[in-house]
N, C-alpha and C positions, 0 to 999 in steps of 0.2 A: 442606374445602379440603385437598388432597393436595401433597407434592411428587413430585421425580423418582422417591425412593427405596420409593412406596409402589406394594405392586402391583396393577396397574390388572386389573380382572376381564375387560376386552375386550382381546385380544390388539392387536385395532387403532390403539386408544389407545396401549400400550405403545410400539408401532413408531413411532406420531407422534411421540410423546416423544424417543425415542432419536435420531430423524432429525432433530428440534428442537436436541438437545443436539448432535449431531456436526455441523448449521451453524452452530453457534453458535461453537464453538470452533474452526470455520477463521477467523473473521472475519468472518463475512456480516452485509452493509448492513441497516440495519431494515426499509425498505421492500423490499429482495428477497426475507427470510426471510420475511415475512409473506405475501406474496402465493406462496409456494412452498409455507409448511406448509398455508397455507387450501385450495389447490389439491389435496397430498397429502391430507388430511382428506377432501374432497369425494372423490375418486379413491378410497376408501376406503369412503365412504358413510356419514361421520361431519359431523357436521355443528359446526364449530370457528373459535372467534374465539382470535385471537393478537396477542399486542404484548410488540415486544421491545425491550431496554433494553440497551445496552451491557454490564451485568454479570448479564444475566438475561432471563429471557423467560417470560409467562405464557400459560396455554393454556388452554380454556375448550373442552372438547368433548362431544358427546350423539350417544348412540346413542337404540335403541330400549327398551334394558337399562336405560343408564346416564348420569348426568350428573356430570361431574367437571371442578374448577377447580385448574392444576397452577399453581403458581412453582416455577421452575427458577432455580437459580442456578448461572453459567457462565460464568466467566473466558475472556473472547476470548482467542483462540491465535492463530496465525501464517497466514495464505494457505496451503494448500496443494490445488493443484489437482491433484494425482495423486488424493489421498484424496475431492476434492469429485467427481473425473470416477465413480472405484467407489461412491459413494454412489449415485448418481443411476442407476449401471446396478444395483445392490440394488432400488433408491425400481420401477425399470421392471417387473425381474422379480415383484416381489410384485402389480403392479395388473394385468398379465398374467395372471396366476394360475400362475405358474414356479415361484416360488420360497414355500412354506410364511411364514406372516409372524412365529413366534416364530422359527424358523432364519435369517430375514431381521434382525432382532434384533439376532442374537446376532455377526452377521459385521457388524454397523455399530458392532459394540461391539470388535472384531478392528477395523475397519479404523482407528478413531478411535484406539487402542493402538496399531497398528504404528509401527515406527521410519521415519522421514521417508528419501525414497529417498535424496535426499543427504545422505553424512553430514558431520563439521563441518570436516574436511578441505577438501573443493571448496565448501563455506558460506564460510570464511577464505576462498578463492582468487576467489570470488564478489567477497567486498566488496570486495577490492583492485582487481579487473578493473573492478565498476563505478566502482569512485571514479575509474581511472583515464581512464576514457572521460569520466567528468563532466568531470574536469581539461582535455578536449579541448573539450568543446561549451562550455565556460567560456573558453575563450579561451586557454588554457594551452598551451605547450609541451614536450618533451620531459622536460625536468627537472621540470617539474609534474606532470605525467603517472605519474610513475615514483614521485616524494616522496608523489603522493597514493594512491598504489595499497600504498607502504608503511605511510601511516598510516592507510586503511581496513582491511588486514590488521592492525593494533594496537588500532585499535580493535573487530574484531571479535574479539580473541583476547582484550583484556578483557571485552566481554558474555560470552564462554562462560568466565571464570573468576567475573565475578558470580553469574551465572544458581544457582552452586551456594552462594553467600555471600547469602541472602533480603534482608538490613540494608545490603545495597551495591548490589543489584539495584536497590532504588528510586531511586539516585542515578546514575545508570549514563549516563544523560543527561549531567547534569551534566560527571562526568568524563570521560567522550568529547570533550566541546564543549573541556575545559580542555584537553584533550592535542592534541589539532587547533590549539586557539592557540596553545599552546606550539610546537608542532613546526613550524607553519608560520613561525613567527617566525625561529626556530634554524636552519631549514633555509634560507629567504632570505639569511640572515645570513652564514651558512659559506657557500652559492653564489652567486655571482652573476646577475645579469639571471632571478632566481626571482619572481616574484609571492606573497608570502607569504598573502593573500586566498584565494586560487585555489587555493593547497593545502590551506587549512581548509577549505573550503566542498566541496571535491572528497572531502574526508578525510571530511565527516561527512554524505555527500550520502544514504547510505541511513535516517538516521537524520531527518530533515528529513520534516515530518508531511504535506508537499505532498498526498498521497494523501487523507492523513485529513480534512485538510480539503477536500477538494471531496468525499468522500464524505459529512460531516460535513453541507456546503450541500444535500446531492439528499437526504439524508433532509429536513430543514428542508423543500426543495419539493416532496416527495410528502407533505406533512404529517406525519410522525412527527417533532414537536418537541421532545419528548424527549429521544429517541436522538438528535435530531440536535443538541440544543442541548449536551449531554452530551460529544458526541464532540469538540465545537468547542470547546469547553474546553479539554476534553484536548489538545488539537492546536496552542489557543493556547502553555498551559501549558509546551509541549515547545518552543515555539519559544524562549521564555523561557528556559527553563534551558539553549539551546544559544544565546541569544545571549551571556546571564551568564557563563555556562563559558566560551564563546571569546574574553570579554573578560579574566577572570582568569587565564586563559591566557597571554593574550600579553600581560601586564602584568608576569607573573612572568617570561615570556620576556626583556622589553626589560630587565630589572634587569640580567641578565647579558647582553646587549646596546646597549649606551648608544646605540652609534654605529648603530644599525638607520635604516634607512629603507625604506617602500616602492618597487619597484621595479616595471618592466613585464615581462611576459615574450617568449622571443624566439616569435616568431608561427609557423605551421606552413604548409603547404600546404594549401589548400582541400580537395584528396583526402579529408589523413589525419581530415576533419570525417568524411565519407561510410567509410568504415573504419571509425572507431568506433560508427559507426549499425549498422553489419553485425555487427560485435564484443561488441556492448553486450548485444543480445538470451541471448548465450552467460550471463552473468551473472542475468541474469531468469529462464531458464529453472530456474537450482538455487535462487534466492531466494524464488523462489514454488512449489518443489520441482513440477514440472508432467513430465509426462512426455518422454522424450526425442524420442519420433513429433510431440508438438507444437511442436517448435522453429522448424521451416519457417510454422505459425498466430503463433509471438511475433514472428517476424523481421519478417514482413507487417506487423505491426500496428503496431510502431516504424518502419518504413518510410511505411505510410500516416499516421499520426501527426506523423512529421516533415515528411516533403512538405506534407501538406495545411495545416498549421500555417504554412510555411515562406510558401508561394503566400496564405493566407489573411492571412500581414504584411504582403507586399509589397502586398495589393491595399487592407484595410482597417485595416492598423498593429497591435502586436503585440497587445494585449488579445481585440478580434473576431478577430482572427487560433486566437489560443487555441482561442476557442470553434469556430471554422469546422473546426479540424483534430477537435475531441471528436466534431463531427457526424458527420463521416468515420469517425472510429474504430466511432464507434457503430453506425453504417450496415453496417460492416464486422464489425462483431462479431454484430450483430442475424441479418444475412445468414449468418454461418459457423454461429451456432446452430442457424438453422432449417434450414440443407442437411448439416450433420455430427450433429444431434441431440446436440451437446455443449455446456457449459457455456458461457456470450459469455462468461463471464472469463478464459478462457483467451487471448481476444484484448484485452478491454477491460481488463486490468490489467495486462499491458504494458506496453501504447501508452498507460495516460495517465501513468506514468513517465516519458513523453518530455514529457508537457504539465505536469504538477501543478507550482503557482507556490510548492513548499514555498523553494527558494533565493534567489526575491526576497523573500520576507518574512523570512528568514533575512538578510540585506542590509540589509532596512530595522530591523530591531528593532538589528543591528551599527549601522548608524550613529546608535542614536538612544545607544547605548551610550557612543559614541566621543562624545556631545555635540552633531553636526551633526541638530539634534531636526528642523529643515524638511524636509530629505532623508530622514528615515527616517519620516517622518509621508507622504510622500509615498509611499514606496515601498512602507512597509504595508498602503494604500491603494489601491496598484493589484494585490496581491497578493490583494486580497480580490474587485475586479476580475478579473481573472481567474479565481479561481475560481467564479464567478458564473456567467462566459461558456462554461466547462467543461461545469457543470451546464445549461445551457441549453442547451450543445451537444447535449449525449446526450440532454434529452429531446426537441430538436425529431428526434434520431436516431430516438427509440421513438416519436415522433407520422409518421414517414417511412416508416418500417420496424418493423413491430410485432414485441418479440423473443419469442424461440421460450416456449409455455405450459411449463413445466415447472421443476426446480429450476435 
């Protein structure tokens, strides 16, 4: 048994490996990575079993030479769909026969290095933009909009001052959620007709595991229980520490607030909903660092995402609604793979942005904090609901529209 750092005597192994390591570290699902490297292996004429693990992944490959069993061990990294789209045109060139496969190697070990197209500049200007669009699809107005757009810029300026502090980074959760209660508290306080809710919840809206957990469910129903039981953890875990945190938050808040009260906020035009759906995508594009030509694939896909969602309430109420808009997305994403021969996450990460139930279950875990345990046992509940119907959405999307063979 070998790991990554042993050298493998088939060149072709080696490149599995490395192509193993650099999807692991964008974030890739268990059941996508595995059916992608089995694929590259076979495409190679190796013949390899893989199973991957949120902080690892093992590979099992035979030549005619050679039989080797690798564990990899690989701290998942961040989305990024610039570095996933050059992967895949590298993965092309070598089964082509274009590109030499130790030279193919050596540039997926350059691309997995390079520095992220955007840097933390427009990342800050990212969280604020999208918190402040949450603050709109939340029901928010103006003042919400703006309070929440300055406390996602705060709280994204403390992740990049943990990130270099290791002993603070694993609490980072935590104190995001507390500075969100806090400041939504303060900021209601000092303004009036503010929704103090709507700014927390907008303030720590990137930070809300929505995602994780409906990816978390689709591994569970492709069968990798594992990774997916694993990730659902995780995902619980996090909601936990942001509901804690924005309870201790605004606890310490109300101390120098006696006279707080919840308020409503003042309501918007219909439009400025449809605005920040157009707006919003601007933000997705540098969060998931994707290139700038795919902006007009993100925008679609937040757009079919929300319509279909929108139509799929009104006809079947918002849960089946959920799932009705995933099928769409999926459909849409299956489709742009197979006619642009690019990655569907370029579309299907997105758009389920617009759908993932991270904020109701963020809701419901607040109010089991606040004491109201029947509302928040309820609300948890349908949070897990939806993401259920998510998952079911995409796969009846892949049993509809089968998505493109490749990474």
């Amino acid at each position: 048994m070998s790991d990554i750092e042993t050298p493998a005597q088939d060149s072709r192994i080696a490149f599995c490996l490395e192509i193993g390591r650099a999807l692991h570290s964008f974030g890739t699902p268990a059941h996508r990575f595995e059916e992608a490297m089995h694929r590259l292996a076979a495409s190679l004429g190796l013949d390899g079993e893989f199973l991957a693990h949120p902080t690892a992944f093992f590979a099992e490959m035979r030549s005619d030479t050679q039989r080797e069993v690798f564990i990899v061990r690989a701290e998942p990294g961040e989305t990024n769909l610039d570095k996933l789209v050059s992967i895949q045109a590298l993965v092309k060139e070598v089964i082509q026969g274009n590109l030499p496969i130790e030279e193919a190697a050596a540039k997926v070990r350059e691309v997995v290095a390079q520095a992220p197209r955007f840097g933390r500049t427009l990342v800050a200007a990212s969280f604020g933009l999208s918190s402040a669009m949450a603050a709109r699809f939340f029901g928010g107005g103006w003042r919400e909009m703006a309070l929440s757009a300055l406390l996602g810029l705060l709280i994204c300026l403390l992740g990049f001052w943990t990130s270099k502090q290791h002993h603070l980074a694993q609490v980072l959760v935590l104190m995001a959620a507390a500075l969100a209660g806090f400041g939504g508290v303060v900021a209601a306080h000092l303004i009036p007709q503010t929704a103090a809710f709507t700014i927390t919840l907008a303030g720590i809206v990137i930070l809300l595991p929505g995602l994780k957990l409906t990816v978390a469910l689709r591994e569970v129903a492709t069968g990798n229980l594992v990774a997916g039981s694993a990730r659902l953890v995780d995902a619980v875990m996090i909601l936990m520490m942001l509901a804690f945190g924005v309870a201790l938050g605004r606890q310490v808040a109300m101390q120098f607030t006696s006279a707080f009260r919840e308020s409503a906020s003042v309501p918007l035009a219909a439009w400025t909903e449809w605005a920040a759906l157009l707006v919003a995508p601007l933000a997705y594009l540098v969060l998931f660092q994707a290139r700038k030509r795919d902006f007009g694939w993100i925008l679609l896909a937040s757009i079919v995402a929300f319509l279909s969602s929108r139509l799929g309430a009104a006809w079947l109420g918002p849960e089946l609604g959920a799932g009705l808009g995933a099928m769409a997305l999926g459909i849409a994403a299956n489709v742009f793979g197979r006619r642009t021969r690019l990655p569907n996450q370029i579309m299907e990460l997105p758009g389920l942005l617009v759908l993932v139930p991270g904020a109701i279950g963020f809701r419901g875990l607040a109010f089991l904090t606040m004491g109201e345990t029947e509302v928040g046992v309820q609300t948890a509940f349908r949070m897990v609901f939806l993401a259920v119907a998510l998952v079911m959405g995409l796969s009846l999307a892949n049993a509809l529209v089968r998505p493109r063979k490749g990474l």
